[in-house]
C-alpha positions as CSV (number, residue, x, y, z in Angstrom):
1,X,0.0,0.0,0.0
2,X,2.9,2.6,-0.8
3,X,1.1,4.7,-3.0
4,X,-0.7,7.2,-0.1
5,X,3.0,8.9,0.6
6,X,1.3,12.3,0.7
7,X,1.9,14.3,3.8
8,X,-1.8,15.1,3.8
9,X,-2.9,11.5,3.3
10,X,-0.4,10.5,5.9
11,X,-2.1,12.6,8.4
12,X,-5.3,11.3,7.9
13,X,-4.2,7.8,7.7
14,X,-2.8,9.0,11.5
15,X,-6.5,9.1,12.9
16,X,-6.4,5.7,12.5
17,X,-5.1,2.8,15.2
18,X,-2.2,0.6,13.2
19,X,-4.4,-2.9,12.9
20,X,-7.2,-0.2,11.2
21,X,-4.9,1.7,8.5
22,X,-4.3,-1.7,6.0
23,X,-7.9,-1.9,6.2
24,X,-8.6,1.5,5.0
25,X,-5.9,1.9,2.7
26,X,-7.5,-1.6,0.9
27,X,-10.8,0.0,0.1
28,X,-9.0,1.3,-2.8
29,X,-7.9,-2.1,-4.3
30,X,-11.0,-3.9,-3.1
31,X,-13.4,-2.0,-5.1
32,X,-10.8,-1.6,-7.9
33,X,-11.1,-6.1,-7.9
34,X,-14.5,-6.3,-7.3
35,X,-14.9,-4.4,-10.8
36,X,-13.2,-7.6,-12.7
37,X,-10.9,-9.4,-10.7
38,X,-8.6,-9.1,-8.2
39,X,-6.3,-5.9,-8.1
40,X,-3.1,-7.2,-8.5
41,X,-4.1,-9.5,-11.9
42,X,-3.3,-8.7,-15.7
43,X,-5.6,-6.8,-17.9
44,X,-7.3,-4.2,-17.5
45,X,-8.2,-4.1,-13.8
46,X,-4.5,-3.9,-13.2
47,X,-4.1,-0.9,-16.0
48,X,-7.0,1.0,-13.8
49,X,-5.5,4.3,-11.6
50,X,-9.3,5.4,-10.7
51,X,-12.3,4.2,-9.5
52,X,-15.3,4.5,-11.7
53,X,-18.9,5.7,-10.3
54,X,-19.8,1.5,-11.5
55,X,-17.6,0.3,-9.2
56,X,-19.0,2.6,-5.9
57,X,-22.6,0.7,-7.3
58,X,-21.4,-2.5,-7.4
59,X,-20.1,-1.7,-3.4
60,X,-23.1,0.4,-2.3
61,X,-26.0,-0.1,-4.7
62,X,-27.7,-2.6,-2.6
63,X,-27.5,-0.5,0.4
64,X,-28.3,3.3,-0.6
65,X,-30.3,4.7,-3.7
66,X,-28.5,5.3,-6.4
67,X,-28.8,9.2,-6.2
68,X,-27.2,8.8,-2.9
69,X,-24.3,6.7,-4.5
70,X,-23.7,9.7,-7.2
71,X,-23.7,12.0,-4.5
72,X,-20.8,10.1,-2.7
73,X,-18.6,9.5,-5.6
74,X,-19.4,13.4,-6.7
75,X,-17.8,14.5,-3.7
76,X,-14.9,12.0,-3.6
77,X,-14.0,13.5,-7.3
78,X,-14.4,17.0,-5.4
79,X,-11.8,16.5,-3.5
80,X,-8.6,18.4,-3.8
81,X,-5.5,15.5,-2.5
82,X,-3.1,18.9,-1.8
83,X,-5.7,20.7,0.1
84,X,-7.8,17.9,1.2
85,X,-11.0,19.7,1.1
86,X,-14.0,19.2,-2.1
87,X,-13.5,22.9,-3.9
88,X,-11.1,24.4,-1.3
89,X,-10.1,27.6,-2.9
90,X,-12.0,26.9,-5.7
91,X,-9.9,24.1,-6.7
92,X,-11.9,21.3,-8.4
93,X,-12.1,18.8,-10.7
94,X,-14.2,20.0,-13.5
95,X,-15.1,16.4,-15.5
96,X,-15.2,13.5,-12.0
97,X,-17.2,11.2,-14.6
98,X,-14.6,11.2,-16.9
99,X,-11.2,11.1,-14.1
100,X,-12.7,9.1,-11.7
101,X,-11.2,8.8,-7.9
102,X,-8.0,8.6,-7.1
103,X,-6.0,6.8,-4.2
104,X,-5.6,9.8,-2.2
105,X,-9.3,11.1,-2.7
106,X,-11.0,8.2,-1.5
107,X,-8.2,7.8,1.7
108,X,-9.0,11.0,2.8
109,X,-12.9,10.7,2.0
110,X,-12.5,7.8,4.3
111,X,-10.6,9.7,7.1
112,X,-12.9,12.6,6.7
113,X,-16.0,10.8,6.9
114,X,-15.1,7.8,9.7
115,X,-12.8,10.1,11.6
116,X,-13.1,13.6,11.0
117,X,-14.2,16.7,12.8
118,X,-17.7,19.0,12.4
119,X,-15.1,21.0,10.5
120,X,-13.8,18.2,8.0
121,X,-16.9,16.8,7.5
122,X,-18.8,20.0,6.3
123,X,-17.4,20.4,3.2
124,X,-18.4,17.1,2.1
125,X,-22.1,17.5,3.3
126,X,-21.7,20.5,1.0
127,X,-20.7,18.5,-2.2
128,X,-22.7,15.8,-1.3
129,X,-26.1,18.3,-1.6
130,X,-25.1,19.8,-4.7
131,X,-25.3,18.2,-8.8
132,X,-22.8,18.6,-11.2
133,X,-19.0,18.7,-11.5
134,X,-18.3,22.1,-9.1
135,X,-18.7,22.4,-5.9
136,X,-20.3,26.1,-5.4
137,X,-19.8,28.0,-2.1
138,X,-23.3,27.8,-0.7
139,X,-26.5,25.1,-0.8
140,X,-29.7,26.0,-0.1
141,X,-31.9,24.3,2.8
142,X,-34.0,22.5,-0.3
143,X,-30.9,20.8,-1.4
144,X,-29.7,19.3,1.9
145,X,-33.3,18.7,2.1
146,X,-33.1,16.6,-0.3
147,X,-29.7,15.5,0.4
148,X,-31.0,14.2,3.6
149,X,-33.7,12.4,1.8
150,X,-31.2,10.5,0.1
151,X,-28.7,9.4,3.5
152,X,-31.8,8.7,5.5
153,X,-33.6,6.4,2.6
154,X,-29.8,4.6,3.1
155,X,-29.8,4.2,6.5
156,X,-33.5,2.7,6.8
157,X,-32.1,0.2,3.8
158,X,-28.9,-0.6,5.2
159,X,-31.4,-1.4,8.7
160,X,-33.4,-4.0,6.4
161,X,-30.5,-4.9,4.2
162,X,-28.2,-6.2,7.5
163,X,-31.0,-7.8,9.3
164,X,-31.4,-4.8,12.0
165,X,-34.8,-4.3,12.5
166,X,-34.8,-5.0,16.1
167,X,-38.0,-6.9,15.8
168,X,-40.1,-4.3,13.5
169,X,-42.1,-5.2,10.7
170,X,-41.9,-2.4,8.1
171,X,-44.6,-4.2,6.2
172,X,-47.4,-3.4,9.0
173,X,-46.0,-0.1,9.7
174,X,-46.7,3.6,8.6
175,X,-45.2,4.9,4.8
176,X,-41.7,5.2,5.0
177,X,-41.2,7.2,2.1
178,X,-43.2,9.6,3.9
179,X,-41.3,8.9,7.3
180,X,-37.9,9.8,5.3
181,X,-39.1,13.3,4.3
182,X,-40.8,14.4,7.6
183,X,-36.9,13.3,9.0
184,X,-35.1,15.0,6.5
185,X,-37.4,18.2,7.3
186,X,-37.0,17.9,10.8
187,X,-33.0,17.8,10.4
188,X,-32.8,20.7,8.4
189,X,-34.9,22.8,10.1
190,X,-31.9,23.0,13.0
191,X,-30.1,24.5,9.9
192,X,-28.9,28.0,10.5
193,X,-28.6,29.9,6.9
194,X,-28.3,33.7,5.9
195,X,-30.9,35.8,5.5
196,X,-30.7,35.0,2.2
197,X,-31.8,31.4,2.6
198,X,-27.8,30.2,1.8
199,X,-25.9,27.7,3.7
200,X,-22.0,28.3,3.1
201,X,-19.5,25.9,5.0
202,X,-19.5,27.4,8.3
203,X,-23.5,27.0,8.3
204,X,-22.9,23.5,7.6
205,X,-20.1,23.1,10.7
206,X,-22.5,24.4,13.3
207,X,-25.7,22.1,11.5
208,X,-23.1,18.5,11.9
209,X,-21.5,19.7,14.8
210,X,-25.3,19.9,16.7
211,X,-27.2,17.5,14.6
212,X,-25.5,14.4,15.4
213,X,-27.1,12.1,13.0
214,X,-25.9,13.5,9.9
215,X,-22.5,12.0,11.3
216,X,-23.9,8.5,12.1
217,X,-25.7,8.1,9.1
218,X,-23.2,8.9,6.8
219,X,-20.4,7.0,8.7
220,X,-23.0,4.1,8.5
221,X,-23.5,4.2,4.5
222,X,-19.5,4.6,4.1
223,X,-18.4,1.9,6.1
224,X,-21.5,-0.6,5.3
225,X,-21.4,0.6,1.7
226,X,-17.6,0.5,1.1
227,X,-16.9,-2.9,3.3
228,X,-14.6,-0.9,6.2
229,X,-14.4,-3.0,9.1
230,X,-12.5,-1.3,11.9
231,X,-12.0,-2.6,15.2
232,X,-13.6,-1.4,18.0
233,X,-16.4,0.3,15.8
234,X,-19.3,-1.9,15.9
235,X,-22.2,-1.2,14.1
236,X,-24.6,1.7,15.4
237,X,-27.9,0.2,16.5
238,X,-30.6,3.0,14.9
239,X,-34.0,1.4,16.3
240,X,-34.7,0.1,19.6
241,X,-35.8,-3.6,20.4
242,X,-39.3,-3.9,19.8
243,X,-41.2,-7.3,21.8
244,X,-44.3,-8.1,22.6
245,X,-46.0,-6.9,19.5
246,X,-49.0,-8.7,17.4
247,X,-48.1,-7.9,13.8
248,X,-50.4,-10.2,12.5
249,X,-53.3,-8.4,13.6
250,X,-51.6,-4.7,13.8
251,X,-52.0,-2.1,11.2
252,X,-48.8,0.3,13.1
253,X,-49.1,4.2,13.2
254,X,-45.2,4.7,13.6
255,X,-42.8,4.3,10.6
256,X,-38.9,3.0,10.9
257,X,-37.4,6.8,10.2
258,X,-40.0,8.3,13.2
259,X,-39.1,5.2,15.4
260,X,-35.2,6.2,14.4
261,X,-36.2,9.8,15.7
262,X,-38.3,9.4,18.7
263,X,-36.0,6.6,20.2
264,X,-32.8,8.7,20.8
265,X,-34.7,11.4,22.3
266,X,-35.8,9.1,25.3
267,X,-34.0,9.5,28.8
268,X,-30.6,6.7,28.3
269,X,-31.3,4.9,30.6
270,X,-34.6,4.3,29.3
271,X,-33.4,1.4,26.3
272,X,-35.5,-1.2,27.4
273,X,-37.8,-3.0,24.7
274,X,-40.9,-1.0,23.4
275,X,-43.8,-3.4,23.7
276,X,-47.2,-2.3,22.6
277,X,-49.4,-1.9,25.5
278,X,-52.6,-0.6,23.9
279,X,-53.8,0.0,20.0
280,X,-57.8,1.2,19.6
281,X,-57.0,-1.3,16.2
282,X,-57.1,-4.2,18.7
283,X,-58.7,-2.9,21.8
284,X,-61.1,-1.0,20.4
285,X,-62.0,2.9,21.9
286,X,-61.6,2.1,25.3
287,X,-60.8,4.8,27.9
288,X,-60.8,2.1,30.6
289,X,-59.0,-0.3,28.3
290,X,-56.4,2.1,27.6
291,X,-55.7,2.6,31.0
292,X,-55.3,-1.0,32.5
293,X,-53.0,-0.9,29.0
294,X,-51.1,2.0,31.1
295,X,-51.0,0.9,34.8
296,X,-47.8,-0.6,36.3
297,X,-46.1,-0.5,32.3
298,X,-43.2,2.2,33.6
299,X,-42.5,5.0,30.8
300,X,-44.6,4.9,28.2
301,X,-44.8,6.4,24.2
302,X,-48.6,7.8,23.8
303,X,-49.5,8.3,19.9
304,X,-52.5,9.6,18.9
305,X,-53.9,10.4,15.0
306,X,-56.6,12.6,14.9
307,X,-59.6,12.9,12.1
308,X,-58.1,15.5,10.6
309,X,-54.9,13.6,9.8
310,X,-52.6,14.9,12.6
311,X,-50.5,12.4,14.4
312,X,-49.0,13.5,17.8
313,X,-48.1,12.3,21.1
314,X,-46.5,12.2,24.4
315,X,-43.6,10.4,26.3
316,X,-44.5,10.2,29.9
317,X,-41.1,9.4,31.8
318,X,-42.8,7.8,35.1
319,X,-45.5,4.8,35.3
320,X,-48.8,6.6,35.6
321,X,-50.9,6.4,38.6
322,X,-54.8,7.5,38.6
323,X,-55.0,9.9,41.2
324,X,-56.3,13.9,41.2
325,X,-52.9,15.3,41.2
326,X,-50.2,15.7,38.5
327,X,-47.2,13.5,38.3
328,X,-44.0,12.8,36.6
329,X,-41.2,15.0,36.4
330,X,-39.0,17.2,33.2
331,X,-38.1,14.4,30.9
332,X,-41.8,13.9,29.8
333,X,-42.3,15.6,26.7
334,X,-44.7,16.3,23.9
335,X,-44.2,15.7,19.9
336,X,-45.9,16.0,16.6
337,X,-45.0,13.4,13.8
338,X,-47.8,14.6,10.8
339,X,-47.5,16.9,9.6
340,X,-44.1,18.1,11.1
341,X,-41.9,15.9,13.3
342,X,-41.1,18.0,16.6
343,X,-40.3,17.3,20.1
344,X,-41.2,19.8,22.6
345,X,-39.8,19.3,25.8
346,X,-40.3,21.1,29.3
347,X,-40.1,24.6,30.0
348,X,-39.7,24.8,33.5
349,X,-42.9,27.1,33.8
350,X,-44.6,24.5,35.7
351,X,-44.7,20.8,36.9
352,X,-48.2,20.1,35.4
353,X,-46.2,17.4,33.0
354,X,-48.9,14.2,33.4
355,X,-52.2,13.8,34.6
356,X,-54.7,10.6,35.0
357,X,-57.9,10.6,36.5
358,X,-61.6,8.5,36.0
359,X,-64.6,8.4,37.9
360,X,-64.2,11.2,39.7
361,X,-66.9,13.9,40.3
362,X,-64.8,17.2,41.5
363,X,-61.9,16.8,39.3
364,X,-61.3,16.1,35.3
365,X,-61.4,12.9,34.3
366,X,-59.3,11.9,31.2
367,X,-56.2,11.7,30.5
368,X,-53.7,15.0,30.2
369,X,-50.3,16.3,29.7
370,X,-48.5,19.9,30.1
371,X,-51.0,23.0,31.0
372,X,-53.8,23.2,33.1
373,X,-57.5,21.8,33.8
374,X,-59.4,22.4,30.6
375,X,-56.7,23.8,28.8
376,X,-53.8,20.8,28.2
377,X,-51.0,20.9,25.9
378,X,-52.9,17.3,25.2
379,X,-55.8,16.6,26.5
380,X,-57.9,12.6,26.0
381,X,-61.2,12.6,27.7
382,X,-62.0,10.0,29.8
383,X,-65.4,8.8,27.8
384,X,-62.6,8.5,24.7
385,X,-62.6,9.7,21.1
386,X,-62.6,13.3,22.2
387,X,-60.1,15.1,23.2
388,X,-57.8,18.6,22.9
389,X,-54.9,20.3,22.2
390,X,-54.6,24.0,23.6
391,X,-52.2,26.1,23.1
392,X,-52.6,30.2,23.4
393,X,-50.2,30.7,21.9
394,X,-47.6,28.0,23.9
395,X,-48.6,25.0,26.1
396,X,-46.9,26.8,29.0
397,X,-45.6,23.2,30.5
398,X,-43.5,22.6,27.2
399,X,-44.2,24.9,24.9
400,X,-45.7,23.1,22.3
401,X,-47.9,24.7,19.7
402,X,-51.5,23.2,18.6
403,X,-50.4,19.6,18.0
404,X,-54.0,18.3,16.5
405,X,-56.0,19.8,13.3
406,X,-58.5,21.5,15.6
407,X,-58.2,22.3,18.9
408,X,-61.0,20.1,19.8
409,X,-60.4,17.0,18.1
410,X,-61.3,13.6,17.2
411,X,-59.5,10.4,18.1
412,X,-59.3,8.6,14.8
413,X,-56.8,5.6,16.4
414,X,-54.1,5.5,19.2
415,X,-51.5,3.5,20.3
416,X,-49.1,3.1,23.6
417,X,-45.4,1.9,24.0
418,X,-44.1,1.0,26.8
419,X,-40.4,2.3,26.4
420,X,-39.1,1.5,29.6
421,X,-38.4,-0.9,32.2
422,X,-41.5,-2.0,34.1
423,X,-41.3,-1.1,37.8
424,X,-41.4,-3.9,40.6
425,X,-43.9,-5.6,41.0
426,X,-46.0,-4.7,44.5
427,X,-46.9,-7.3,47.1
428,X,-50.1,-9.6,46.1
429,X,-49.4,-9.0,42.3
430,X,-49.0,-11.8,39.9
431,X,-45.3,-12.4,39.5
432,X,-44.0,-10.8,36.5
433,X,-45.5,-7.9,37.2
434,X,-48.7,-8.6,35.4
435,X,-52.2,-7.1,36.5
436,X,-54.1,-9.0,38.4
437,X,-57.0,-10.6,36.5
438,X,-59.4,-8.6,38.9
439,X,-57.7,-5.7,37.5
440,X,-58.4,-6.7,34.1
441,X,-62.2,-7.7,34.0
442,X,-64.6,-7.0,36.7
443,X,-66.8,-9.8,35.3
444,X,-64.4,-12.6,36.0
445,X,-63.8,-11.3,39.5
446,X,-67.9,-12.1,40.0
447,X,-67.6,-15.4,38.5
448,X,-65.2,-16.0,41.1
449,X,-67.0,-14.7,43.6
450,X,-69.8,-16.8,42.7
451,X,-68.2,-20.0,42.5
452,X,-66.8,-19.1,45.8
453,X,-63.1,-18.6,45.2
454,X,-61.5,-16.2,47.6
455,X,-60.1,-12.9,46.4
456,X,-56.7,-12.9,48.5
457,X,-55.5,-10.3,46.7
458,X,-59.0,-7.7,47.4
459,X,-58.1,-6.8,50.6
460,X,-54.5,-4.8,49.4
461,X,-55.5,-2.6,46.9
462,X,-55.5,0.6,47.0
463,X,-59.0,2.4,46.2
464,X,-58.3,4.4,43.4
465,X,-57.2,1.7,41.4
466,X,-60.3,0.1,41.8
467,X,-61.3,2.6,39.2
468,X,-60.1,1.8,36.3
469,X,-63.4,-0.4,35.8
C-alpha cells in the first residue's frame, strides 16, 4: 500500500489505530477487484489508476439509492488531495465522470467521513447536496433537504438490508417514504442559513456539529457501503428492540425513520424493549382499556392520530398512577410526527407534566399532559374519542404549539409503547408484574366470587385503582 506517501494523506491515515490503517488503505484495491478481478491481476483491472462511479454501485447499490451513491462518488471526485477539502479555494475537478477517484481522494474521503471533525466533514455535506462537476460556495436548505432524503432512505435500507430491524415489521408499519421526508425536514430545520436562505461551509459546521445524525448516518453508508471493518467500531444500532407486538393483527401508526427519531430522544437509561401496550386497532375505543393498558407498564410512548390527519403524542417518563394530582417530572415531553416531526420538551414554567384521572366527580377525568384543567398541551377525555390540544399561543408546561388539526379534536386511532423498564412488581401482584386478573375484567372477578373462590389479593388494593373499571 505505498502509493498514499502524501503528507496530507499521511495525516489522515494517522486518525487511524495501526491494525485499522491496512484496512482503510484496501478500500482502494478492493473496489478496484471487485470491478473484474482481483487488483493485482493482468488486464485491465490492473491498468486502472481510478475508480469508476460502476464500481462505488457494485459496493453500495444494494444498500443506498443510487442518487445517494452519485452524490458520494461526486464528492470523492471533489476533492482536492493537496488541500484535502472538495473545492477548497475553488480548486476542483471540473469532468469527475470522466477522471474518476484517485487513491488519495478516496483515503481521505474515508478519514474525513469515519474520523473527521464537524469541520472536516462540512465540506463534504456540502458537495454531497449539490449536482454537477463544481462544488459552489453555498447550498440551499432545499438541497440538503433533499440530500438528507437520500442518506436517511440509506440508512433505513442498510437497517433492512443487514438484518437490523430489532424486531419491527416495516410491512405493517406507517409509509416510510413519507417517514424519510418528515426526518429530513426535521433535520434541516436546525439548519442556520443567511438571510438569504444560503448555507455556506460554516453554516454547515455548526448544522453537523449539533445534529449528530448526519454524522452517524453517513459514517454508516461509508463503512457498510464500502466494506470498512475497523476494530472497535461496531455497528450503530438505529432502532430500539421492539417485543411483545402482534403484527399479525396490527395495522402500526409509527414508521422505521419516526421510530429512528423518537427513540434517541428518550431518557438513556430508558433502552428497554418498546412493547405495545394498547392499539384502539385491537382494543377498540376504550378509555378504561387504555388505562389497564397503562398501569404498572413504567415510561410509556402515547400516539394519537386525529380525524383531521394529525399524528402526535406524548412520552410520559414515570408509570402513571390514577390519582387527582399531576405527576411525573421534566423528561416527559410532547411531539408532533404529521405533519411536522417536533419534540417539545419542558419549559420549566410549571410541573403540570402528566395527569390521569376517571370516575371522579370534583376533578377532570381523562387523560392530560403539560398546561392546566381544561386547557392541556394534550388533552384525551375520559369517555374516549374526544379530546384537545390547547395552546394560546404556547402549552406553557412545554411549549408546544397546537399539535392536532382543531383544537377540539377527534380520536381517529391510538396507540401506547411501553419504552421502559417496568417497575417492581408490588406485594399480592402476579409475578411478572402482570395485572391481576381482577384488575383486568370485573366480570371474571364475580364469577369468582360466585363460584366461591376467595379474592386474596382484594383486601391490598389501593382504592383508586379500583377505578379503572
Amino acid at each position: 500500500m505505498g502509493n498514499t506517501e502524501s503528507v496530507v494523506v499521511q495525516k489522515r491515515l494517522a486518525r487511524f489505530r495501526p491494525e485499522e490503517r491496512p484496512v482503510v488503505e484496501g478500500v482502494f484495491d478492493k473496489l478496484l477487484g471487485s470491478a473484474g478481478g482481483p487488483a493485482g491481476s493482468s488486464g485491465k483491472t490492473s491498468a486502472r489508476k481510478n475508480l469508476t462511479l460502476e464500481m462505488l454501485q457494485s459496493s453500495m447499490g444494494s444498500l443506498a439509492p443510487d442518487s445517494m451513491v452519485r452524490r458520494v462518488y461526486q464528492c470523492m471526485c471533489s476533492i482536492n488531495p493537496e488541500l484535502a477539502a472538495p473545492g477548497a479555494s475553488g480548486k476542483t475537478n471540473s469532468a469527475p465522470a470522466a477522471s474518476g477517484v484517485g487513491r488519495e481522494q478516496l483515503v481521505i474521503f474515508l478519514a474525513d467521513t469515519l474520523r473527521g471533525t464537524a469541520e472536516e466533514r462540512a465540506p463534504l455535506v456540502m458537495a454531497m447536496s449539490q449536482r454537477g462537476g463544481v462544488v459552489a460556495s453555498t447550498v440551499t436548505c432545499e438541497q440538503v433537504t433533499e440530500f438528507l432524503q437520500d442518506l436517511i432512505s440509506a440508512a433505513v435500507q442498510i437497517q433492512t438490508q443487514r438484518g437490523r430491524l430489532q424486531g419491527w415489521q416495516p410491512e405493517r408499519m406507517g409509509d416510510c417514504s413519507l417517514g424519510v421526508k418528515l426526518l429530513a425536514e426535521q433535520l434541516c430545520s436546525e439548519l442556520k442559513p443567511s438571510d438569504q436562505g444560503a448555507c455556506d461551509v460554516s453554516c454547515l459546521e455548526d448544522w453537523v456539529f449539533r445534529v449528530s445524525q448526519v454524522s452517524l448516518y453517513l459514517e454508516m453508508l461509508v463503512a457498510e457501503g464500502l466494506n470498512v471493518s475497523l476494530s472497535g467500531r461496531p455497528a450503530p444500532t438505529l432502532l430500539p428492540p421492539c417485543q411483545e407486538t402482534p403484527w399479525k393483527e396490527l395495522s402500526c401508526l409509527l414508521d422505521l425513520p419516526t421510530v429512528m427519531f423518537l427513540a434517541p430522544q428518550l431518557p438513556d437509561s430508558y433502552n428497554a424493549p418498546w412493547r405495545l401496550v394498547f392499539s384502539t386497532r385491537l382494543h377498540g375505543e376504550s378509555f378504561t382499556r387504555m388505562v389497564a393498558g397503562l398501569m404498572k407498564r413504567g415510561p410509556t410512548l402515547l400516539l394519537l392520530k386525529d380525524t383531521k390527519g394529525h399524528m402526535f403524542g406524548g412520552f410520559a417518563s414515570h408509570a402513571w398512577e390514577v390519582k387527582p394530582q399531576f405527576q411525573g417530572d421534566s423528561r416527559c415531553f410532547l411531539f408532533t410526527v404529521f405533519p411536522t416531526l417536533r419534540v417539545y420538551t419542558a419549559t420549566g414554567y410549571n410541573q403540570h407534566f402528566m395527569y390521569l384521572n376517571q370516575n371522579q366527580q370534583t376533578m377532570p377525568n381523562g387523560l392530560g399532559m403539560g398546561g392546566q384543567h381544561d386547557y392541556f398541551g394534550l388533552w384525551l377525555d375520559s369517555d374516549f374519542g374526544r379530546g384537545h390540544s390547547r395552546a394560546r399561543p404556547k402549552c406553557t408546561t412545554y411549549g408546544s404549539p397546537q399539535l392536532s388539526g382543531e383544537e377540539d379534536f377527534k380520536v381517529d386511532s391510538m396507540e401506547v409503547w411501553a419504552v421502559g423498564k417496568p417497575p417492581e412488581p408490588e406485594e399480592g401482584e402476579e409475578e411478572g408484574g402482570k395485572r391481576s386478573i381482577l384488575d383486568v375484567d370485573p366480570e371474571v372477578q364475580a364469577m369468582m366470587e360466585m363460584t366461591g373462590k376467595t379474592l386474596h389479593s382484594q383486601g391490598l388494593r389501593e382504592p383508586e385503582e379500583d377505578q379503572d373499571q
